[in-house]
Residue frames as qw, qx, qy, qz and C-alpha x, y, z in Angstrom:
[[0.455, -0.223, -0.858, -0.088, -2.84, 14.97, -4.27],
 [0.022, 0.192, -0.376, 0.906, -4.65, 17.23, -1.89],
 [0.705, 0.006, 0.111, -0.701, -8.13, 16.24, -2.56],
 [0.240, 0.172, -0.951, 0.095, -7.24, 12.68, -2.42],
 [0.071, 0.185, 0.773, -0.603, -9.61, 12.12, 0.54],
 [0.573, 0.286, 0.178, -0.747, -13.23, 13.26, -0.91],
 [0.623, 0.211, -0.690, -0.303, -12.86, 9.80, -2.78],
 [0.958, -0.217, 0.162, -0.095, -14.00, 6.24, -0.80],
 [0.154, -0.642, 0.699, 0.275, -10.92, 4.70, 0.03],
 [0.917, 0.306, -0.179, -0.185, -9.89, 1.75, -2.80],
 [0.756, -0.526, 0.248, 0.299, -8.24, -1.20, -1.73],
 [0.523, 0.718, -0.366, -0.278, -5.25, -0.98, -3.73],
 [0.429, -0.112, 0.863, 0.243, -4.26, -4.73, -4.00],
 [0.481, 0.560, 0.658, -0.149, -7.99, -4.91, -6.10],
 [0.518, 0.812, 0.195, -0.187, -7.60, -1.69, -8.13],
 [0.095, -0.660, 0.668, 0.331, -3.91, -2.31, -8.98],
 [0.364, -0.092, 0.868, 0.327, -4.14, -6.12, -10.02],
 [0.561, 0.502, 0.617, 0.228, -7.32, -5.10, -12.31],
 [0.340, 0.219, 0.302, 0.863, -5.69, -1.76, -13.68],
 [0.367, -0.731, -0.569, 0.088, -7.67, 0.44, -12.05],
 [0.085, 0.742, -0.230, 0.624, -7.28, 4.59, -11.15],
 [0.431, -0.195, -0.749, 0.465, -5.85, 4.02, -7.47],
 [0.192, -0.002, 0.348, -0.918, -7.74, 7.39, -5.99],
 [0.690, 0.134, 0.083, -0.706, -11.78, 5.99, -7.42],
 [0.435, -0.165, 0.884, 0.047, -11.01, 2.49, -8.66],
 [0.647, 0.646, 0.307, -0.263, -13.12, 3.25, -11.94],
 [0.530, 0.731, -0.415, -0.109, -10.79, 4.67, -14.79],
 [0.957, 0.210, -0.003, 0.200, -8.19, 2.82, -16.23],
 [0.644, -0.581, 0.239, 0.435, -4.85, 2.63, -15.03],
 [0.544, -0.111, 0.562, 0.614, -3.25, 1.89, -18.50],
 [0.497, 0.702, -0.079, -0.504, -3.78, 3.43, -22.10],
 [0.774, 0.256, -0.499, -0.294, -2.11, 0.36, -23.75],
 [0.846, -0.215, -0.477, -0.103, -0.28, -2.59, -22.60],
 [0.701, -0.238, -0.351, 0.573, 2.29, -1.14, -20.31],
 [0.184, 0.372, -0.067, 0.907, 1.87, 2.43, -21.03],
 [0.176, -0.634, -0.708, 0.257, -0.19, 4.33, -18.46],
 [0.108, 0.832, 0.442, 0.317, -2.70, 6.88, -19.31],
 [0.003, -0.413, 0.189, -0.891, -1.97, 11.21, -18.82],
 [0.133, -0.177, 0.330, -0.918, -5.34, 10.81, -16.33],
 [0.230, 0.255, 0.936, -0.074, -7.76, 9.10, -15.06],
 [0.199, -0.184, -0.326, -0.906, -10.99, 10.06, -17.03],
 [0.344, -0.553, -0.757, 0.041, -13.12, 9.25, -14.30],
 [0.484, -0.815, -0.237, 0.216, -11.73, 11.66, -11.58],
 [0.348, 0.871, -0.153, 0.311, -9.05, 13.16, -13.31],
 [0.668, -0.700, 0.171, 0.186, -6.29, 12.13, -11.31],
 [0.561, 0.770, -0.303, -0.027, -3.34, 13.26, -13.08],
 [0.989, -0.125, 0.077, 0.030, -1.05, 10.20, -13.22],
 [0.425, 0.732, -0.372, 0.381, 2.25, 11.96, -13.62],
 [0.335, -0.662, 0.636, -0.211, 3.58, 11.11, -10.18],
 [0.957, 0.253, -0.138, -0.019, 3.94, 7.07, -11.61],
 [0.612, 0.558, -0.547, -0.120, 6.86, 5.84, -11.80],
 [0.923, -0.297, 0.210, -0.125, 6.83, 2.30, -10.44],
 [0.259, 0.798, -0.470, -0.273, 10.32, 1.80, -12.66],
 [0.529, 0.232, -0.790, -0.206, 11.91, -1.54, -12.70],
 [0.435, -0.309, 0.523, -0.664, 10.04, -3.10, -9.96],
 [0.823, 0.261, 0.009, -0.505, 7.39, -4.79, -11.52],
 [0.485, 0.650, -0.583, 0.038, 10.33, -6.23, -13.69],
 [0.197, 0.219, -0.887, 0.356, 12.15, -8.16, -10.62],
 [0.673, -0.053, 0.535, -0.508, 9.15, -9.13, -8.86],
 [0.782, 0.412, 0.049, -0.466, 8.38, -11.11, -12.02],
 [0.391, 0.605, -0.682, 0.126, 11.67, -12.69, -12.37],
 [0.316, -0.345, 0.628, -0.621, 11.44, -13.68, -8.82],
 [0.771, 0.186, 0.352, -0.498, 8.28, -15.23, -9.35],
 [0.645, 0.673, -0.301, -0.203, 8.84, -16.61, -12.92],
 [0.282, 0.654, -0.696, 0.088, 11.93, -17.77, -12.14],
 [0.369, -0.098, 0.831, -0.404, 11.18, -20.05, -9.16],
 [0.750, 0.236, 0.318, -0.529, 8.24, -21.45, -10.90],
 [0.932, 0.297, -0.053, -0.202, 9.74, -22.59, -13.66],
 [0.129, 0.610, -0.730, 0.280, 13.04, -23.45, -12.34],
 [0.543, -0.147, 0.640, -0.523, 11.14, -25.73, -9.86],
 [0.817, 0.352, 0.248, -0.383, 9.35, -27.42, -12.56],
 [0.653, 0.553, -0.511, -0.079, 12.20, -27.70, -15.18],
 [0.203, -0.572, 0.676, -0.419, 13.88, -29.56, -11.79],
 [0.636, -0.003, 0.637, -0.435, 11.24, -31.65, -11.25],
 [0.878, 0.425, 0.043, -0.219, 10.32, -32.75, -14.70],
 [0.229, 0.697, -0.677, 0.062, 14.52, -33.43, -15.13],
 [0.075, 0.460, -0.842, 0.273, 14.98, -35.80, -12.65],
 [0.722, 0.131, 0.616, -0.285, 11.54, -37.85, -12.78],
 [0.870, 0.383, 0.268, -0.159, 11.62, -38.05, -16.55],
 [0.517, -0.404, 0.509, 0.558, 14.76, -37.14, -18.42],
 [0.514, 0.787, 0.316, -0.130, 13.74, -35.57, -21.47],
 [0.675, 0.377, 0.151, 0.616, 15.83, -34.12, -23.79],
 [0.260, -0.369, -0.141, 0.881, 17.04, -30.66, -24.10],
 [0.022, 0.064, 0.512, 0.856, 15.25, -29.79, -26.85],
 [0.457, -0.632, -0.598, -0.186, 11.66, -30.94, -24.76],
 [0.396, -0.381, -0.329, 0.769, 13.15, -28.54, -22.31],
 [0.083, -0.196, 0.011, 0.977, 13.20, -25.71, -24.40],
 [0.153, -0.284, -0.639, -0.698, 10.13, -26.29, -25.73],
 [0.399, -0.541, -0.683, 0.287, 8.38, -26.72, -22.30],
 [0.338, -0.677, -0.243, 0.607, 9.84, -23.41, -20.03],
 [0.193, -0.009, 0.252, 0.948, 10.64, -21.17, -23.31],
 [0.218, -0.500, -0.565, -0.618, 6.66, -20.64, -23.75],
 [0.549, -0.683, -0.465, 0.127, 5.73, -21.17, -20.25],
 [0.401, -0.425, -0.139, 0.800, 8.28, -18.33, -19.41],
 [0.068, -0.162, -0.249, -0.953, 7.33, -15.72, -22.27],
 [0.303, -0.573, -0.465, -0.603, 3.29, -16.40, -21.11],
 [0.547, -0.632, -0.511, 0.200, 3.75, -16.05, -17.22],
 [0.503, -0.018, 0.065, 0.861, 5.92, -13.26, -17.80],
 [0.123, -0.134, -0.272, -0.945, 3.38, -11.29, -19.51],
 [0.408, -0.645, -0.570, -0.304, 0.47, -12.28, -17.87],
 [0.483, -0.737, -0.180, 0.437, 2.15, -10.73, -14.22],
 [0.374, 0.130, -0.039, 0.918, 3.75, -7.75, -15.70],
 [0.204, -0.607, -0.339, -0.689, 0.59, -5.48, -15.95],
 [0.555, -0.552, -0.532, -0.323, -0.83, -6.38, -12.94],
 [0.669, -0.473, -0.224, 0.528, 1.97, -6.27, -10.59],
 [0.224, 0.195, 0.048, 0.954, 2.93, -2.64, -12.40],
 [0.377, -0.607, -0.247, -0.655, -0.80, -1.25, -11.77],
 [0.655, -0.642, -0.397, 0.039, -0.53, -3.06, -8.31],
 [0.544, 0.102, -0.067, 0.830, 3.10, -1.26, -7.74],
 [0.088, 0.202, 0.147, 0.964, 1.23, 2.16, -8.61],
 [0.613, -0.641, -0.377, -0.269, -1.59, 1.31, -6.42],
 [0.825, -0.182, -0.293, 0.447, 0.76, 0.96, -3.71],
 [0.389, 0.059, -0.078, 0.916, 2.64, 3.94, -4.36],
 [0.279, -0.541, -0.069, -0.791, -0.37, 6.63, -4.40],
 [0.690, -0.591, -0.343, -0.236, -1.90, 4.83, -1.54],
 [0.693, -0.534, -0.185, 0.447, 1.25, 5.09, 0.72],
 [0.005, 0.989, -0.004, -0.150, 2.34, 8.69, -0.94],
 [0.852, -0.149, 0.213, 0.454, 5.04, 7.24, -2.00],
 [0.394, 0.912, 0.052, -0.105, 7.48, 9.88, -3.89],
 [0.617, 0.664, -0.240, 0.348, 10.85, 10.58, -5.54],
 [0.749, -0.415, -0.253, 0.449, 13.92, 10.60, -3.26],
 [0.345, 0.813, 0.040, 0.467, 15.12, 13.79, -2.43],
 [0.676, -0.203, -0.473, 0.527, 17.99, 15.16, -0.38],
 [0.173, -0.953, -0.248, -0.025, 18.03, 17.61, 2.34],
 [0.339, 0.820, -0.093, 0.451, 19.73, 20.40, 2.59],
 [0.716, -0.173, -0.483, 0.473, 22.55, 20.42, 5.14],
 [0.160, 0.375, -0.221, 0.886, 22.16, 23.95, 6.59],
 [0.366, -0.341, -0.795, 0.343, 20.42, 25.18, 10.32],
 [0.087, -0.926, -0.367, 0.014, 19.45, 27.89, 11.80],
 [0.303, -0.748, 0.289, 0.515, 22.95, 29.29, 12.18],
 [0.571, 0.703, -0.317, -0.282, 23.77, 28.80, 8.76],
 [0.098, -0.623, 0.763, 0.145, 26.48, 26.64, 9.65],
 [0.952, 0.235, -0.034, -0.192, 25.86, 23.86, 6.91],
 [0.955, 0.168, 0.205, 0.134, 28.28, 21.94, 5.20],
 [0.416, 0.854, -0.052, 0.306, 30.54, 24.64, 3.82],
 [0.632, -0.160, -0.220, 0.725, 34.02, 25.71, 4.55],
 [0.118, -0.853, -0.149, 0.486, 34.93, 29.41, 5.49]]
C-alpha cells in the first residue's frame, strides 16, 4: 500500500456504506453480495489485505437486536397480540434489516481498515541486542 497517497483522500464512512474501492472511491468493493472482488478495476488496488471477519456480523446483531427487541416490547405491552402475530411481525423485520446492514457495514469495516492501515496481529520476537531473549541456556 505504498502508493496509497497519489489518490485524493476518500472519506471512508461514504465509500464503505456505498461499496466503494476505499483508496479512489470508484470501483466496487464487492463482486457479489458479500464476496469482495480480487481488485479494484479502477486503480487496481489489490484487495487481499480484507479481512473485516466477523465484525460486520456483531455490529448487526447489536443493532438488529435492539431494534426489534424494543419494538417486540413495545407492541407486547400496548397491544397483546398473540405469539403467532409476533412471529410474523420481527421474523421478517429481522431477516430484512439484517441484510440490508450487512453489506454496508462490511464495505464500511474495510473502509476503515485500509484507511487506518489496519493489519493482521503479529507477535514480536522476544530477543535484543544481546541475544538474551526468552530462551534457557
Amino acid at each position: 500500500m505504498s502508493d496509497d497517497y497519489r489518490f485524493s483522500p476518500v472519506n471512508p464512512l461514504s465509500a464503505g456504506l456505498k461499496g466503494r474501492c476505499p483508496r479512489c472511491g470508484e470501483g466496487r468493493l464487492f463482486s457479489g453480495f458479500l464476496e469482495t472482488a480480487p481488485k479494484c478495476e479502477n486503480c487496481g488496488l489489490d484487495y487481499s489485505f480484507i479481512d473485516s471477519a466477523d465484525g460486520p456480523a456483531v455490529f448487526v446483531i447489536f443493532f438488529v437486536g435492539v431494534i426489534v427487541v424494543g419494538l417486540a416490547f413495545f407492541v407486547e405491552f400496548t397491544y397483546q397480540p398473540p405469539y403467532w402475530l409476533h412471529l410474523l411481525l420481527w421474523i421478517p423485520l429481522i431477516l430484512i434489516l439484517s441484510l440490508g446492514m450487512l453489506r454496508p457495514l462490511k464495505g464500511l469495516m474495510i473502509a476503515q481498515q485500509f484507511a487506518h492501515k489496519a493489519q493482521e496481529g503479529r507477535l514480536q520476537q522476544d530477543t535484543d541486542e544481546t541475544g538474551a531473549g526468552g530462551g534457557g541456556t
